[in-house]
C-alpha positions as CSV (number, residue, x, y, z in Angstrom):
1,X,-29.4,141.7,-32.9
2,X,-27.0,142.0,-30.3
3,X,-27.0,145.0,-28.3
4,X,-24.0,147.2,-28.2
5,X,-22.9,150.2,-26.6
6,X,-20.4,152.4,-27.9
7,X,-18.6,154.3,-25.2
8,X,-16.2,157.8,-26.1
9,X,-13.4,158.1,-23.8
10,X,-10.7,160.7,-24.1
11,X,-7.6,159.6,-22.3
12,X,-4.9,161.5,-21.8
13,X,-0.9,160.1,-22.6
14,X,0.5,159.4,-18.9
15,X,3.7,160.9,-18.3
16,X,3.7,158.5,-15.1
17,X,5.8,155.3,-14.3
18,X,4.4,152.6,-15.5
19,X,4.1,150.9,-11.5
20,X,2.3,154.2,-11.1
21,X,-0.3,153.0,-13.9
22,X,-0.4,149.4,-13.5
23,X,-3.0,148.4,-11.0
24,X,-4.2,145.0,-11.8
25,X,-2.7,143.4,-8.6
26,X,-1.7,139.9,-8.0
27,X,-1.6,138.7,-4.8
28,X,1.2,135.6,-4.3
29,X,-0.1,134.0,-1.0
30,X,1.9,130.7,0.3
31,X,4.7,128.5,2.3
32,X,8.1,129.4,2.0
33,X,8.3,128.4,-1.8
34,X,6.3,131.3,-2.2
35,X,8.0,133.9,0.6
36,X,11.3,132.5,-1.1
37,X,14.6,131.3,0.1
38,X,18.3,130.8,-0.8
39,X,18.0,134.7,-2.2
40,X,15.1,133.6,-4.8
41,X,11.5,133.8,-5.0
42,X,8.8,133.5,-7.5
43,X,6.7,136.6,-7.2
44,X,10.0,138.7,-8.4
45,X,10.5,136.5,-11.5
46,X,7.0,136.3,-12.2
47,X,6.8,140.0,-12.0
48,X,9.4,140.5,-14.6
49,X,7.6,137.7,-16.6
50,X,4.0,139.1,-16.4
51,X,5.3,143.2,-17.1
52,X,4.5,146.6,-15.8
53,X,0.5,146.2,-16.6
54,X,0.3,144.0,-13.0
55,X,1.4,144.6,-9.6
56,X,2.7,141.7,-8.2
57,X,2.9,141.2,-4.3
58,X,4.2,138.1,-2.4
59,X,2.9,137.8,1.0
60,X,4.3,134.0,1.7
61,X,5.1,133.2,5.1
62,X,7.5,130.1,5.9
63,X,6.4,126.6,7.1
64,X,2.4,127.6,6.8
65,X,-0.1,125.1,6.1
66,X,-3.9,125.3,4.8
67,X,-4.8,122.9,7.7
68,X,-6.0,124.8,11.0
69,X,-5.8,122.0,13.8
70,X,-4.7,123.3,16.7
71,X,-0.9,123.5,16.7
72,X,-0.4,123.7,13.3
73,X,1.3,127.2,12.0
74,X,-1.6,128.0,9.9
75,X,-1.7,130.8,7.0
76,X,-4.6,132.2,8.5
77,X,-3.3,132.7,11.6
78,X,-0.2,134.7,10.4
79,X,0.2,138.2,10.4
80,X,0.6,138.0,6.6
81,X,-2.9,137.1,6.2
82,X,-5.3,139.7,6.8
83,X,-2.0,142.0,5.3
84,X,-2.9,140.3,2.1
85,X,-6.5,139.9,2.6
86,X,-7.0,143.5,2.5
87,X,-4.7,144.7,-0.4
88,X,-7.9,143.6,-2.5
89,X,-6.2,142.0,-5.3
90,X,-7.9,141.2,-8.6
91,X,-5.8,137.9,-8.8
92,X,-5.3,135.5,-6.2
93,X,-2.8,132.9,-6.9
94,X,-2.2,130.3,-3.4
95,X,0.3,128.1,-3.6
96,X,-0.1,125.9,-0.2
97,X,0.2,122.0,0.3
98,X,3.8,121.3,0.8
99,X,4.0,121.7,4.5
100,X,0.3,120.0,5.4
101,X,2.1,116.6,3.8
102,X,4.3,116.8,6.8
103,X,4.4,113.6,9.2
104,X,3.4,115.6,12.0
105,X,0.6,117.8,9.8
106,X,-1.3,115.5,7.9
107,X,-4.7,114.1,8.5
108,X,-7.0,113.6,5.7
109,X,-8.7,115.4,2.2
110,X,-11.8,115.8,3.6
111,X,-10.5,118.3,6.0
112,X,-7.8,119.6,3.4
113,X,-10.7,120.7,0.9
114,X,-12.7,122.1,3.9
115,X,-9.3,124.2,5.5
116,X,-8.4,125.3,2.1
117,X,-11.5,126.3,0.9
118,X,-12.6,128.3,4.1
119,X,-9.3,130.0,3.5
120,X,-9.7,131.2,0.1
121,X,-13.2,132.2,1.3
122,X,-11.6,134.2,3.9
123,X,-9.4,136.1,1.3
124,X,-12.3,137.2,-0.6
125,X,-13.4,140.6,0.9
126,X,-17.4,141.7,0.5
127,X,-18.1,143.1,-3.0
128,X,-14.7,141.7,-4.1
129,X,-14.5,139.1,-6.9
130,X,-11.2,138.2,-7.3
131,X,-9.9,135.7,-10.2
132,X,-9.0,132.6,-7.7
133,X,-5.6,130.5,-8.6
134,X,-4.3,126.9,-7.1
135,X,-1.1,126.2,-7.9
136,X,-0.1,122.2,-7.2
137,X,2.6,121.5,-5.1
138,X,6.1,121.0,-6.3
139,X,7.0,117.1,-5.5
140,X,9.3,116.8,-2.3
141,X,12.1,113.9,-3.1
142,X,14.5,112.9,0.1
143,X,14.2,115.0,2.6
144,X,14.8,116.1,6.3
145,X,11.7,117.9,7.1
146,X,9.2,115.8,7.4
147,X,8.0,116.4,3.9
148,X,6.8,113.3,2.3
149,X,6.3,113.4,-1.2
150,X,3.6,110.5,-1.2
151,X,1.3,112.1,0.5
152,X,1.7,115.5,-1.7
153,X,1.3,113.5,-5.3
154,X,-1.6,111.1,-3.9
155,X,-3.8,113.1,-1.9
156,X,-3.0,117.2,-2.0
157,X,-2.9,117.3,-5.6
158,X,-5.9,115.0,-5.8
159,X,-7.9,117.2,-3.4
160,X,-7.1,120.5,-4.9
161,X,-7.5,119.9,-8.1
162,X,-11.0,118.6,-7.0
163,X,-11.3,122.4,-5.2
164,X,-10.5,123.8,-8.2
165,X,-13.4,122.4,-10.2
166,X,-16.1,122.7,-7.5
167,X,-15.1,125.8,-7.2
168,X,-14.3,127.2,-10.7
169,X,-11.2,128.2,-9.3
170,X,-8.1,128.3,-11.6
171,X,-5.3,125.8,-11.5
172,X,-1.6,125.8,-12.1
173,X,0.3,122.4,-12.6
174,X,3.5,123.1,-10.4
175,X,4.0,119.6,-9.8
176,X,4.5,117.8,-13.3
177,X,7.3,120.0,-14.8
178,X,9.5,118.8,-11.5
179,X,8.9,115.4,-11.8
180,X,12.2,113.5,-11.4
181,X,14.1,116.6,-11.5
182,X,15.7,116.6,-8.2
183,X,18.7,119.0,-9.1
184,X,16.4,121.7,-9.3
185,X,16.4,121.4,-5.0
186,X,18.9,122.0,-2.5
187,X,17.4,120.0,0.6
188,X,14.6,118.0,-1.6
189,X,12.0,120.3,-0.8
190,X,13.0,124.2,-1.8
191,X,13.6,125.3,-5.2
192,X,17.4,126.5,-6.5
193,X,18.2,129.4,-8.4
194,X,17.1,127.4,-11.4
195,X,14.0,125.9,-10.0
196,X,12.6,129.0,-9.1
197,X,13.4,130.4,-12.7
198,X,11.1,127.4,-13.7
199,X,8.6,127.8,-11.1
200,X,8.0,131.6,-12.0
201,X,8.0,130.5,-15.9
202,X,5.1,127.8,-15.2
203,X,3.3,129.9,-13.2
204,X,3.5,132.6,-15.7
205,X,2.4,130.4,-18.2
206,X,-0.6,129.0,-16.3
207,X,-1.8,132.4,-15.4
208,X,-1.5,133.5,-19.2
209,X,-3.7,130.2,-19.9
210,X,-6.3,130.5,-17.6
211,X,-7.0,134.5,-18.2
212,X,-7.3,133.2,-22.1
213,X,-9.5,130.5,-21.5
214,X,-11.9,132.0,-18.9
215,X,-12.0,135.1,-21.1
216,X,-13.5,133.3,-24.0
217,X,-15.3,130.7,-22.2
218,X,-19.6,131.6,-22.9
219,X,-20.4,131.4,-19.7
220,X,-18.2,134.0,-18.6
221,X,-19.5,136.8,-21.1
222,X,-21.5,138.8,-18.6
223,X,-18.5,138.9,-16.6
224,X,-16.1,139.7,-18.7
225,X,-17.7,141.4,-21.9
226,X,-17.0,140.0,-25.3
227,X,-13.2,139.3,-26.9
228,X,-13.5,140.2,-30.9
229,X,-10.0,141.2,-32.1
230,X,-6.9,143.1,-30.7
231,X,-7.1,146.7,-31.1
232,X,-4.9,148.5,-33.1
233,X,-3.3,151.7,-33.1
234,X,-5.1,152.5,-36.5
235,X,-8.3,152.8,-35.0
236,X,-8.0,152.7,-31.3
237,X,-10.5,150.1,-30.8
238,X,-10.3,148.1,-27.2
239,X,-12.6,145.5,-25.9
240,X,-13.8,145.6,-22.6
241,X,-13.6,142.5,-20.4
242,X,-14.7,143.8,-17.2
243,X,-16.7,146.7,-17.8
244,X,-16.6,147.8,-14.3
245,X,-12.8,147.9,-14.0
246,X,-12.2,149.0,-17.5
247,X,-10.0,146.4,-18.7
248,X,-8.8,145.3,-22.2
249,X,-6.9,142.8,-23.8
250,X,-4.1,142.9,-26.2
251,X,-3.6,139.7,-27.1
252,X,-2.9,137.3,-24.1
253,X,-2.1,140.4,-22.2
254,X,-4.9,142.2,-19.6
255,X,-4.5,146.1,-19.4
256,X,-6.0,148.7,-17.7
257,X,-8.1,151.3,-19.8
258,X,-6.0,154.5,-18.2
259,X,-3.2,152.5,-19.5
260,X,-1.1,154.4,-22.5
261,X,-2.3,152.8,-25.6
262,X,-0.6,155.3,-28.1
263,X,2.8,155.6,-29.1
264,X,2.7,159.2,-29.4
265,X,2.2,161.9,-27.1
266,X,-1.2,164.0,-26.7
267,X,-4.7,163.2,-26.3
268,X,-6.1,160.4,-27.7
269,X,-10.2,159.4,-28.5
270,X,-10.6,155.5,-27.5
271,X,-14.1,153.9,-29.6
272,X,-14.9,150.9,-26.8
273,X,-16.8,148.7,-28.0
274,X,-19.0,146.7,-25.0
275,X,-21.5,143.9,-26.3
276,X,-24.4,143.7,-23.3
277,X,-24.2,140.9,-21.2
278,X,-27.6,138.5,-21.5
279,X,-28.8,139.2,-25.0
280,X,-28.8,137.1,-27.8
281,X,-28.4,137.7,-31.3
């Protein structure tokens, strides 16, 4: 039989904010798609998307690129980047690739893989293991800055995606739902008001995805814990999927275990149940 262990915690109702509470932070790391323009941004829609159980911070710097040559205005040589680095988020999500397409940027995949990958490397503090996101660039149509959306759909998307599987990082198809959509741009390159509406929906979407699929995958149980069924409020029962941060899952939702799980006020007595990483039944 499987071994279980049955953990009693007592959690008081929180008469905080629910910012205050929520500290399952997502870091939004990327080119100016991500820092936002024309009085829009992703990280604020996908904030009101995703709920008060995340934090979500951007820290997207304009015209940055993943490759470091010399000259290039790299992310990892912005100020932004050890700012972000060291708020130690539990989700990463990078959205970079746009700008290394550039006439004047681009060399080859090879060095894109190696760039990018020593980057998301270089996010990762000791002792931290962050859940890792790649989000495909959007396409770039007719353009004056150099963008060219060639290079973006035949070798950036090629190469991350092949990051993404060497790596087990997530991905986040950005690029597809834009396809021949060109009105969602102003310059051919930067999202409008609607675009970024999309963007932050996608990426919302693709987040909710990948947290689903990696939290049931087998190979995942001694990291996460076991999924059964959603608690109820009938007998308190939560699921631990990272027994070390004591989080829980409520469907596609991730919550914190000092989260307020009970309608009502006063003290409630949480059964957790925790099925052992490594044993077989």
């Amino acid at each position: 039989m499987t071994a279980r262990l049955f953990l009693i915690a007592t959690l008081l109702s929180l008469s905080l904010s629910p910012r205050a509470w929520a500290n399952t932070k997502v870091v939004c790391i990327g080119n100016s798609i991500t820092r936002g323009c024309n009085g829009h941004n992703y990280p604020s829609k996908l904030q009101d998307l995703i709920g008060y159980q995340y934090i979500v911070v951007n820290y997207g710097v304009g015209n940055q690129t993943v490759l470091l040559e010399e000259g290039n205005p790299a992310y990892m040589r912005s100020s932004k980047f050890s700012t972000a680095r060291n708020e130690e988020g539990d989700i990463i999500i990078a959205k970079f690739g746009t700008n290394d397409s550039k006439v004047s940027v681009w060399s080859n995949t090879t060095q894109f893989k190696h760039d990018y990958n020593a980057l998301i490397n270089a996010m990762t503090l000791p002792g931290r293991n962050p859940h890792i996101l790649l989000c495909l660039p959007l396409p770039a149509f007719e353009n004056s800055l150099q963008v060219q959306g060639a290079v973006i759909a035949d070798s950036i998307i090629p190469a991350i995606r092949e990051l993404a599987q060497e790596n087990g990082y997530g991905l986040i198809d950005c690029h597809t739902p834009f396809i021949g959509h060109e009105e969602y741009f102003t310059d051919g390159v930067h999202p409008d008001s609607a675009g970024f509406e999309l963007l932050a929906q996608t990426i919302h979407q693709g987040l909710i995805d990948y947290l689903s699929s990696s939290l049931n995958a087998p190979s995942n149980k001694s990291r996460f814990g076991v999924r059964t069924r959603s608690p109820s409020y009938a007998d308190r029962r939560l699921v631990i999927l990272n027994p070390v941060q004591k989080r829980w899952q409520h469907g596609k939702c991730l919550y914190n275990l000092m989260g307020k799980i009970a309608p009502s006020t006063g003290s409630s007595t949480v059964r957790v149940l925790v099925e052992e990483a490594g044993r077989k039944k």
